[in-house]
C-alpha positions in Angstrom: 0.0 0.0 0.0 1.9 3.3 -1.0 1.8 6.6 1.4 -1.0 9.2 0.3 0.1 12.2 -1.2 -0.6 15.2 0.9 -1.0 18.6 -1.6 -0.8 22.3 -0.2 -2.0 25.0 -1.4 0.1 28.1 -2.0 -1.6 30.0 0.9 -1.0 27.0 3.3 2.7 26.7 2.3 3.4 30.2 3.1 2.2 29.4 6.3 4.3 26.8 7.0 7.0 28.7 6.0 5.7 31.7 7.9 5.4 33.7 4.8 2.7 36.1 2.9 1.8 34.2 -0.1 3.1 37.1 -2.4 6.8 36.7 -0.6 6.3 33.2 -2.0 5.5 34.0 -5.1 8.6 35.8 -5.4 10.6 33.2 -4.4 8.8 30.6 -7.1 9.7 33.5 -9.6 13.2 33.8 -8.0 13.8 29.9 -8.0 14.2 29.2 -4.4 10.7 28.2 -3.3 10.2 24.3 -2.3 9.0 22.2 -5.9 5.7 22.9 -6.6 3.6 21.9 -9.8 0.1 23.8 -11.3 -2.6 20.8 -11.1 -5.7 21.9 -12.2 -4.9 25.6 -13.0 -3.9 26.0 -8.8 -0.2 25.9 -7.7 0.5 23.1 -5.4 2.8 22.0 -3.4 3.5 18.2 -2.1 3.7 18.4 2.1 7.3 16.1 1.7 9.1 18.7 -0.4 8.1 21.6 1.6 9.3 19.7 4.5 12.4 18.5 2.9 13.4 22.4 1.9 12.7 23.3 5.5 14.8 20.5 6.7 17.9 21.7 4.2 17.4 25.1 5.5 18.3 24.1 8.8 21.2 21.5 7.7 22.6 24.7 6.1 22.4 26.7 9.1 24.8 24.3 10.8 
């Protein structure tokens, strides 16, 4: 049985990442936002890579 899939929106990812969704805009436009795909016309991002890109962020800081 595979793992489901959880999807964020853009406005919930910005929360996670304690952000306004147009400072995350910026950074899809800037190329340092988590991976994120449009599905169905909305941007979406997949709950793993957002935490993955949060965990880097931190394995960086050391």
């Amino acid at each position: 049985m595979s793992k489901a899939t959880i999807l964020l929106t853009l406005t919930e990812t910005a929360d996670h990442l304690r952000k306004s969704p147009a400072q995350l805009r910026w950074m899809i436009h800037s190329g340092t936002a988590p991976k994120s795909a449009l599905i169905g016309g909305r941007r979406m991002f997949r709950e793993s890579d957002v935490l993955d890109y949060i965990n880097r962020a931190f394995g960086d800081a050391a």
